[in-house]
Backbone bond lengths (Angstrom), bond angles and torsions (degrees), N, CA, C in turn:
res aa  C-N    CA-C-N  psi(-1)  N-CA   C-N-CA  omega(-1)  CA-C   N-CA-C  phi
1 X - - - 1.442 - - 1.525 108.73 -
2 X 1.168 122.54 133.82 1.589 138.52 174.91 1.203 109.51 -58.72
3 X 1.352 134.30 151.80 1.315 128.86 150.79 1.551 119.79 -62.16
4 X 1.405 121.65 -14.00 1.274 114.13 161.00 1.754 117.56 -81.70
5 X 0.935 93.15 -39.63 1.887 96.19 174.27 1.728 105.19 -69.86
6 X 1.115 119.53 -1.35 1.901 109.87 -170.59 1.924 91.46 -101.10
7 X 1.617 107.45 -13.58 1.585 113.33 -146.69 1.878 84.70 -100.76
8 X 1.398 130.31 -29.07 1.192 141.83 -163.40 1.558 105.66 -90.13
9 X 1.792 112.19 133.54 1.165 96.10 -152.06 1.953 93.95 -148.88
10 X 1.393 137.72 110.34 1.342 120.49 -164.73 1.749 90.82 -96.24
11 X 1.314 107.08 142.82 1.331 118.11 -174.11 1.481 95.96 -132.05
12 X 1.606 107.89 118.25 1.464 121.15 157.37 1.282 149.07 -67.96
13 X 1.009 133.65 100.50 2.096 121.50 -167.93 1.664 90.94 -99.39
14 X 1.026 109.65 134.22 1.589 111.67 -170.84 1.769 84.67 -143.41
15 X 1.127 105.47 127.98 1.778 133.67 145.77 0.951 145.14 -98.98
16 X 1.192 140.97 110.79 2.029 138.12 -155.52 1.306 97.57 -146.60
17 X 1.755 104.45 122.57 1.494 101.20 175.31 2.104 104.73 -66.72
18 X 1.030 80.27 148.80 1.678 103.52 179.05 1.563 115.22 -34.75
19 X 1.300 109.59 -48.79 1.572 106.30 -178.53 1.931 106.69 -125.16
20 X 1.011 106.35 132.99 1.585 151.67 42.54 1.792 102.27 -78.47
21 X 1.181 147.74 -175.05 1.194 142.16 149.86 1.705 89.83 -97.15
22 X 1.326 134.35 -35.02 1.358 116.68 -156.15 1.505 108.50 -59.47
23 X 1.393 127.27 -28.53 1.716 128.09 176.29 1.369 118.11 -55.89
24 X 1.453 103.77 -18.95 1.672 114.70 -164.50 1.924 82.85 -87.58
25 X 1.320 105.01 -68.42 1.295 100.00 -170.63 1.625 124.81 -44.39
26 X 1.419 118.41 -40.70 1.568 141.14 174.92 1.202 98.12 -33.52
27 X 1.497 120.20 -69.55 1.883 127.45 -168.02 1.279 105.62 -71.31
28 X 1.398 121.53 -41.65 1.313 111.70 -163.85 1.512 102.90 -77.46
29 X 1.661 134.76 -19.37 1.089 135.07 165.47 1.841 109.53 -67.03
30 X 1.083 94.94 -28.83 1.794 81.88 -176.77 1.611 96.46 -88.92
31 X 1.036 124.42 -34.02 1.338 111.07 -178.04 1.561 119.27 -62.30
32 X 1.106 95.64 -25.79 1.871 107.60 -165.73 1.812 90.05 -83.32
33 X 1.084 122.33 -36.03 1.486 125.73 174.90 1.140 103.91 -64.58
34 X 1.406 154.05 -35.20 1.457 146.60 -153.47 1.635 109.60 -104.21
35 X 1.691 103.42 -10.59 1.716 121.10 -164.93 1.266 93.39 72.36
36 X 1.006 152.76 40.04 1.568 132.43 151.44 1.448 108.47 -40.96
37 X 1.222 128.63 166.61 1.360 130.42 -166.17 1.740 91.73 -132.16
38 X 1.446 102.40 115.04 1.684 104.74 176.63 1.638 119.79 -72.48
39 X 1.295 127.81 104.48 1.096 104.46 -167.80 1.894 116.55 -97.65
40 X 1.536 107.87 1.96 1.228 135.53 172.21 1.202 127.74 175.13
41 X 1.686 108.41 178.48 1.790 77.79 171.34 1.527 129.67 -80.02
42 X 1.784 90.18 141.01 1.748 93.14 -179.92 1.506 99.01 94.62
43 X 1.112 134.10 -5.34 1.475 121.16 -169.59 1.495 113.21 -146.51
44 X 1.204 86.51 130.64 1.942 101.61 -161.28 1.139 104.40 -128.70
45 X 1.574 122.45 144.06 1.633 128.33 146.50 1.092 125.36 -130.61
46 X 1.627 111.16 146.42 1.632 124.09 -179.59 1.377 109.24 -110.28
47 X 1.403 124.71 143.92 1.934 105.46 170.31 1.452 91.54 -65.92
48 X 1.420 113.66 161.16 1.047 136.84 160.93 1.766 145.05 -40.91
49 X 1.297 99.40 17.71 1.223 89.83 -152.57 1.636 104.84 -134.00
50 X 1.537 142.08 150.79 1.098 144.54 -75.12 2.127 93.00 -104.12
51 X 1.862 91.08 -26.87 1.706 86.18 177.85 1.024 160.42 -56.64
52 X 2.260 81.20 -8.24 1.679 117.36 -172.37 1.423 117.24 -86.92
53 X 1.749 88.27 -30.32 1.679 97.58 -167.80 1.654 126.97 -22.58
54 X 1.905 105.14 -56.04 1.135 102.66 -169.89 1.362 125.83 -78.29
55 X 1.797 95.38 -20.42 1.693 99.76 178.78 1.708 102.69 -40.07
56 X 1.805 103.46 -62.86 1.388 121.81 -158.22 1.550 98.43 -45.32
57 X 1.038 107.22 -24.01 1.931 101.69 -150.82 1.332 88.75 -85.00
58 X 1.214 132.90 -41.15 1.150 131.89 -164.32 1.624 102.67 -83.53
59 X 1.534 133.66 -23.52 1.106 119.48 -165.56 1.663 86.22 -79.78
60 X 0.942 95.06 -25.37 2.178 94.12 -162.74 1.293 99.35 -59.93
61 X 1.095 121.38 -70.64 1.929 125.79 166.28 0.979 137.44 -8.12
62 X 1.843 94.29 -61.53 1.802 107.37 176.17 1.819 87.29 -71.87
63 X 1.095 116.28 -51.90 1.578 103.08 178.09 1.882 128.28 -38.05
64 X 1.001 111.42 -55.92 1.364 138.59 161.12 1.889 109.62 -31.44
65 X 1.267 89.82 -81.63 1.345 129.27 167.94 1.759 109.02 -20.73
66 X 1.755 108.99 -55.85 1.113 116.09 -172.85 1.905 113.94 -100.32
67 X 1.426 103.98 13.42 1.595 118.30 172.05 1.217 111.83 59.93
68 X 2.240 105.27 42.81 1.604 117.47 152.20 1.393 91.03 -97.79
69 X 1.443 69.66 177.75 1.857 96.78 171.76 1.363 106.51 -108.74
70 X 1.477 120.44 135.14 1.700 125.00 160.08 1.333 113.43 -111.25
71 X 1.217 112.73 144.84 1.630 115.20 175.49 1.634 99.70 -135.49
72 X 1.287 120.83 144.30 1.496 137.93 -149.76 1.546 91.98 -143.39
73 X 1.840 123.86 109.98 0.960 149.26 -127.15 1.635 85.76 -133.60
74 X 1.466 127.84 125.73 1.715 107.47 136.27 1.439 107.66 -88.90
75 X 1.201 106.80 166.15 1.579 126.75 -175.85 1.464 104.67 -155.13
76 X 1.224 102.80 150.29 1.762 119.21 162.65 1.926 92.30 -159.78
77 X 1.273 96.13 159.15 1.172 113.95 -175.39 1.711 121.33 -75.29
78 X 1.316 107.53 135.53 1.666 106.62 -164.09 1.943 100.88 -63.78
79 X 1.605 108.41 -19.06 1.855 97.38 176.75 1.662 97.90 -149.13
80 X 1.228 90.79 161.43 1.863 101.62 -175.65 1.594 112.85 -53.52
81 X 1.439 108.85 -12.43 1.183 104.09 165.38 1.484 134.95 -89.48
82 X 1.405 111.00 -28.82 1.616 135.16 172.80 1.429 83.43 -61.56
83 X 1.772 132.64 -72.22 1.281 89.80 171.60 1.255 175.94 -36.42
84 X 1.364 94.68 -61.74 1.802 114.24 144.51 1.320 106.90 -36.09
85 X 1.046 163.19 -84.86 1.566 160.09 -179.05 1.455 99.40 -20.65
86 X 1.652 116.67 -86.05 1.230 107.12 -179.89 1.215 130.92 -29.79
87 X 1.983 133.17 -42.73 0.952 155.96 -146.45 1.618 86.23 -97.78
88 X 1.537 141.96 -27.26 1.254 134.63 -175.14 1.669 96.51 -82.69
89 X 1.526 101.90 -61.91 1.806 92.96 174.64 1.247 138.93 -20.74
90 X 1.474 84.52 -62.55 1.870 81.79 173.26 1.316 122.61 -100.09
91 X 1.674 116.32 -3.35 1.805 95.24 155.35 2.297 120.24 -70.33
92 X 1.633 82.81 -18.03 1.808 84.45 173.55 1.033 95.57 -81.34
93 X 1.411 157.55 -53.01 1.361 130.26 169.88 1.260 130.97 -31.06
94 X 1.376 106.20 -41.73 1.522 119.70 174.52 1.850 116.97 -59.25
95 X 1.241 87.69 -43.50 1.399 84.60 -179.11 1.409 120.66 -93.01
96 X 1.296 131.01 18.37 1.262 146.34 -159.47 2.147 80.51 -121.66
97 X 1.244 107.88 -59.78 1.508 103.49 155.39 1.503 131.71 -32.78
98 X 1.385 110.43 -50.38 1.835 126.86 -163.71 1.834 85.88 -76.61
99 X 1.661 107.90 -54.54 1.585 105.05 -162.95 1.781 112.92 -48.78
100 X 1.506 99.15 -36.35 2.322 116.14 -179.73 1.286 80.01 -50.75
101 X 1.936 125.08 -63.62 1.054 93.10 -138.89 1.455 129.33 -73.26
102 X 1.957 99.90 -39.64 1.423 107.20 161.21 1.271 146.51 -39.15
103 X 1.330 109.71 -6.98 1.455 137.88 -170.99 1.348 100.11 -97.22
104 X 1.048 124.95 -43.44 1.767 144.53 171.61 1.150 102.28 -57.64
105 X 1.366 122.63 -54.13 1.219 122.05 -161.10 2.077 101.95 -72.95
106 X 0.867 98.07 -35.50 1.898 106.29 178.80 1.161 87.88 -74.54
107 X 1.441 154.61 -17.94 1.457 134.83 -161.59 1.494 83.87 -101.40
108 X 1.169 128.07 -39.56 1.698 131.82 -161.84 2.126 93.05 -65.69
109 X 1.050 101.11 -64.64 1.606 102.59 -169.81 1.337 98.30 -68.51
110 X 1.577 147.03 -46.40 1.711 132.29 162.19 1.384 95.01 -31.77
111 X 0.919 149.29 -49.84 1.617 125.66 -161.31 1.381 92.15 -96.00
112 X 1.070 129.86 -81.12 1.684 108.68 -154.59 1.738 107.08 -37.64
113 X 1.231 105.66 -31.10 1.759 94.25 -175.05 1.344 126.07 -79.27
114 X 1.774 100.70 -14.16 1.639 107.88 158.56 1.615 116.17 -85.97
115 X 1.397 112.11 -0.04 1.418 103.13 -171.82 2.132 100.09 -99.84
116 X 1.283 100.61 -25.46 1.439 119.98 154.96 2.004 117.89 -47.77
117 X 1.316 80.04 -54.73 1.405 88.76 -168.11 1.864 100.54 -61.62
118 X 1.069 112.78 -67.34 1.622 125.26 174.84 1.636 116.86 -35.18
119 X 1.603 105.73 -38.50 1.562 112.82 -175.13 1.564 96.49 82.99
120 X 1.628 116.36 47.86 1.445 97.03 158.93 1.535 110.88 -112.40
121 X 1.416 102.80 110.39 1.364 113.37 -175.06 1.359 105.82 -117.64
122 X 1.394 111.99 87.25 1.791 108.86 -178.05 1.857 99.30 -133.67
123 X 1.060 135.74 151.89 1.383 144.27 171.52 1.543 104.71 -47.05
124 X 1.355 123.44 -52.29 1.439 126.62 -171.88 1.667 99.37 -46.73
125 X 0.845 107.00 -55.02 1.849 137.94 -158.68 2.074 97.03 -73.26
126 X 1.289 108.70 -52.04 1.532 108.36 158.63 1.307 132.18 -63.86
127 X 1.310 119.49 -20.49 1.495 130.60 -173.55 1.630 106.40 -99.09
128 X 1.033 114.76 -34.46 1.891 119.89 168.80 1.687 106.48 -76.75
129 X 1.306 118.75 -31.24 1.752 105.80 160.26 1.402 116.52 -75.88
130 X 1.472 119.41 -42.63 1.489 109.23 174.32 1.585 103.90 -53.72
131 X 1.065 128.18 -57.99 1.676 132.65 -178.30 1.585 91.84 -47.54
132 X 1.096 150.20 -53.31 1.504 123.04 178.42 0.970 111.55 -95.50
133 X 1.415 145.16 39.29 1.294 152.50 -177.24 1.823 87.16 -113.49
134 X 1.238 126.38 -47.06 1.784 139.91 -144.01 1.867 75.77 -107.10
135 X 1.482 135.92 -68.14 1.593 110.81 160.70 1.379 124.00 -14.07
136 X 1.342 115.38 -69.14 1.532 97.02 -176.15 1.284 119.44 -101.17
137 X 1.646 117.86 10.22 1.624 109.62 150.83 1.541 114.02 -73.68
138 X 1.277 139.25 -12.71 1.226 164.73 178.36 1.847 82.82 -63.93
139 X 1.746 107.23 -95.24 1.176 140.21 -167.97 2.190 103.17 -29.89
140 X 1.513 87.54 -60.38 1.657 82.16 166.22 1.438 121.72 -62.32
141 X 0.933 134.95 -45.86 1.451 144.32 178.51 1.710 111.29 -41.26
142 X 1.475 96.54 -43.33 1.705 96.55 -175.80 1.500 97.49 -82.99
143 X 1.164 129.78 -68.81 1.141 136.23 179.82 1.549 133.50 -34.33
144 X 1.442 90.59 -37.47 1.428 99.84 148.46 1.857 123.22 -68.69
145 X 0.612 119.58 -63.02 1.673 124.95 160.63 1.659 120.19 -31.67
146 X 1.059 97.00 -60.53 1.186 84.46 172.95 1.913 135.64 -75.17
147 X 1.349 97.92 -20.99 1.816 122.31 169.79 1.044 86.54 -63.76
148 X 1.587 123.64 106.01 0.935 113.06 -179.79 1.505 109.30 -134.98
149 X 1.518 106.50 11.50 1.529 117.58 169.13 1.960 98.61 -115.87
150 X 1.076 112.24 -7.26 1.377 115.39 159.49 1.446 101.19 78.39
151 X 1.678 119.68 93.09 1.395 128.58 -176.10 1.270 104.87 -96.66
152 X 1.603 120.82 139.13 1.112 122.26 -165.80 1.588 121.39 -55.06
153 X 1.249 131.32 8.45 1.105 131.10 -171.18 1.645 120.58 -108.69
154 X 1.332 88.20 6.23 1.176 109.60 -169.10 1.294 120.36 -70.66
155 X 1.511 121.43 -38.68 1.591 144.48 162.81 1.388 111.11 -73.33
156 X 1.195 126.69 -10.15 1.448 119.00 176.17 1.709 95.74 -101.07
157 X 1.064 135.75 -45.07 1.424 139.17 174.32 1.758 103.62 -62.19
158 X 1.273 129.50 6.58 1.598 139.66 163.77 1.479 94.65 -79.42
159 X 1.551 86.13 -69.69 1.260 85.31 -161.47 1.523 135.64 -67.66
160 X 1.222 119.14 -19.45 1.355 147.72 166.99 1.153 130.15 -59.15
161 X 1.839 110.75 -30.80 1.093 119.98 159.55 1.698 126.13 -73.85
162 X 1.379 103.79 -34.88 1.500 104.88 171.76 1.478 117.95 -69.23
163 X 1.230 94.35 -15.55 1.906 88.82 -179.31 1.710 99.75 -89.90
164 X 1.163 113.63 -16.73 1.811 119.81 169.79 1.651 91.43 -50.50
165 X 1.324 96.49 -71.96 1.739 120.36 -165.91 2.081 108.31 -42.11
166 X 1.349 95.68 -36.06 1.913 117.31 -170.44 1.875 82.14 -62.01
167 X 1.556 91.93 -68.26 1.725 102.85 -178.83 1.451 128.39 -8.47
168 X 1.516 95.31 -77.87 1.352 130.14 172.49 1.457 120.02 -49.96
169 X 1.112 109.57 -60.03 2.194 115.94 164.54 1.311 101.58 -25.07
170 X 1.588 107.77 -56.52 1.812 118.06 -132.58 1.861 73.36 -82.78
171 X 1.442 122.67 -72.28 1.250 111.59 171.94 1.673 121.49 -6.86
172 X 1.530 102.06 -77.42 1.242 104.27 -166.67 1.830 122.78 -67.83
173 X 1.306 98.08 -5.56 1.768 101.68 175.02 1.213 107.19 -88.29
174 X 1.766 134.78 -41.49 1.555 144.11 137.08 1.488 113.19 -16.70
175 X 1.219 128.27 -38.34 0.993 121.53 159.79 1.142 132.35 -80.92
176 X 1.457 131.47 -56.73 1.331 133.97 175.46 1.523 108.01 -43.83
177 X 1.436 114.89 -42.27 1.379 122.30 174.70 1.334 121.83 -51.08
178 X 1.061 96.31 -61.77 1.940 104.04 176.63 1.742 105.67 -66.38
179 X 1.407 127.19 -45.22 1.395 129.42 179.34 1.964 96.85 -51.70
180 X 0.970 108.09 -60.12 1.618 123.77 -175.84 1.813 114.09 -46.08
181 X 1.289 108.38 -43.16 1.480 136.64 176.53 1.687 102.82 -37.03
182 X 1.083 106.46 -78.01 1.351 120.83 171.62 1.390 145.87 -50.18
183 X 2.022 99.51 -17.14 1.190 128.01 168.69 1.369 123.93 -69.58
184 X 1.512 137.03 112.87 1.376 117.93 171.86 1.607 122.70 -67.45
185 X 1.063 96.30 -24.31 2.004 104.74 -168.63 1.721 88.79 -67.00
């Protein structure tokens, strides 16, 4: 990223009459999905740059959609420091992101190692960890994308995920093994 692309900044003013509440929730769910950075109510920013596009498009819509008004702002900061600030916001967002996920990731291996511990080695039971194994390869994928000033947590959530992935193997050979056990052929 350029120092002109880190300095470029789209800022949202979004309006939704009060009721239904579900319109309020709609944007603020897509926004909260894209990391938009809340900077009050109704007012959001993304850096500028091409990964946000669709979040925005889509928050404007459901905005649209529910008979607010959105207005889509460029911004950069009036000094290299107003930048830098902004540019801290949303890498601490980011990493307030990386910390959910790493936390996930210790919740993902607590269970396979209690499901180890118990001896439940059945396919049903392997196929619901692969399904949250592909969750937070999903979960990294966005998160990665969107870190897009690169928060330090970012290389430990690499690595953390492959040891999910190490997890899961050793799981799934525990199983075939024990499924196999019982097999005469």
């Amino acid at each position: 990223m350029t120092q002109i692309d880190a300095a470029r900044w789209l800022v949202l003013v979004i309006k939704l009459p009060a009721e239904p509440s579900r319109h309020r929730v709609a944007v603020w769910r897509e926004l909260r999905k894209i990391g938009a950075l809340s900077l009050g109510q109704g007012v959001w920013a993304v850096p500028e740059v091409p990964v946000f596009a669709d979040g925005v498009r889509r928050a404007l819509e459901f905005t649209d959609n529910a008979g607010g008004q959105g207005v889509t702002l460029q911004a950069s900061g009036r000094s290299e420091q107003d930048a830098a600030r902004f540019q801290a916001m949303f890498t601490a967002a980011r990493s307030a992101d990386w910390a959910e996920f790493l936390a996930d990731c210790g919740k993902f291996e607590q269970e396979i190692a209690k499901e180890i511990r118990i001896g439940k080695f059945t396919l049903a039971e392997l196929e619901e960890e692969e399904q949250s194994l592909e969750r937070l390869r999903r979960w990294h994928r966005d998160l990665t994308a969107r870190d897009v000033f690169g928060a330090p947590e970012a290389s430990d959530a690499g690595t953390r995920l492959k040891r999910c992935v190490a997890v899961c193997e050793d799981y799934a050979e525990r199983v075939f093994t024990a499924l196999h056990a019982g097999d005469p052929s």
